[in-house]
N, C-alpha and C positions, 0 to 999 in steps of 0.2 A: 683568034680564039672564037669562036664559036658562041651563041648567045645564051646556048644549055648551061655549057662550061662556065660564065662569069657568074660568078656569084648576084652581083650588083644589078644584073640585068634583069628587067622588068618586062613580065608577060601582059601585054594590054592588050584586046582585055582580054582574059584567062577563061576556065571553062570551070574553074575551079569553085565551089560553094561552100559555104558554112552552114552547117545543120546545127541548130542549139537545141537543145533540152536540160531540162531541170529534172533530178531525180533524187530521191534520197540517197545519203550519203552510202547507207549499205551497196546497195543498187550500181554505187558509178564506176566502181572496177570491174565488175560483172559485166557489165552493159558497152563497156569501153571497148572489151577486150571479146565480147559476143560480136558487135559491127567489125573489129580488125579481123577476127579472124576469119568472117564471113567475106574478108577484101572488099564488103560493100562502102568502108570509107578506109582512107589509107592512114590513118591518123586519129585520134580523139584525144585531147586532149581535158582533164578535168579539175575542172577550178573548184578546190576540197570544200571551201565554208561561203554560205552567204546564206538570206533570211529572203524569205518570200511570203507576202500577205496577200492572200486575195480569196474571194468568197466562196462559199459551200456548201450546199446544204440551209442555203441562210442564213448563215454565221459566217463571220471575216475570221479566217484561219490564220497561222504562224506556223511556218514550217521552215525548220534550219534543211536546207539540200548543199548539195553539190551541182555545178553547171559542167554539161558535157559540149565540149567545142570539137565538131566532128568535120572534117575536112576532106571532102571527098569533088570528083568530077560529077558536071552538071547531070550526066546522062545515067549513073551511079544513083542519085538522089532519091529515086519511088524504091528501088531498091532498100537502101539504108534507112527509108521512114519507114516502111512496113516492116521489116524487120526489129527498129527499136519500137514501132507501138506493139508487134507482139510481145517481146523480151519487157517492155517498161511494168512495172507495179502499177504505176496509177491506172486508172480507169479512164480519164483520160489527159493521155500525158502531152505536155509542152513540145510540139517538133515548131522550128522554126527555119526556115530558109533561107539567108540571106546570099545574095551575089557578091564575090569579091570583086573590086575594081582593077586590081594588080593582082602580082603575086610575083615571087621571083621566080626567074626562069628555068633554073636547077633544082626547086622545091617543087612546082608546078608537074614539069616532065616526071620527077620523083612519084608524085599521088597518083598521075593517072597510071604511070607504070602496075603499082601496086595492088590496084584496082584491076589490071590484067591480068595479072600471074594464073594462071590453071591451076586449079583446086584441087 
């Protein structure tokens, strides 16, 4: 079997990244579903509730958002940020970039597939 084909089997290291932002709740289906169909990430994923403080204006703010977990290949990524900082509401919004370490081998081939497809 083939290393695509096992489920189990592990891409080290992958090419694959995680783009995180915070946006308002309104905001995270729009924005989810703006990046997928642009194919600039193959995936987002968004985490409905959580609370975010941090300052503005000179005042420490409280904002209930939602967290978008966006899943795309390395070479995808300036793509997928300029795309969510023009679609994002804020002024200026949260991208963040992190490297995955792994990834499985059949999810991996999957993303960057999806990120190819002809528009």
């Amino acid at each position: 079997m083939s290393q695509v084909n096992d489920p189990a089997a592990l891409e080290t290291p992958t090419e694959l990244r995680l783009l995180l932002s915070s946006c308002p709740a309104a905001s995270a289906d729009r924005l989810a579903r703006v990046l997928v169909q642009a194919r600039v990430c193959a995936c987002v994923s968004v985490l409905p509730q959580m609370v975010s403080r941090y300052h503005w204006d000179g005042v420490v703010q409280r904002d209930d958002e939602s967290l978008l977990l966006c899943k795309t290949p390395a070479d995808r990524v300036e793509a997928a940020a300029a795309l969510l900082a023009a679609e994002h509401p804020y002024t200026v919004p949260e991208i963040l970039v992190l490297p995955i370490a792994a990834a499985a081998a059949p999810y991996a081939a999957w993303a960057v597939a999806e990120t190819r497809v002809a528009r």
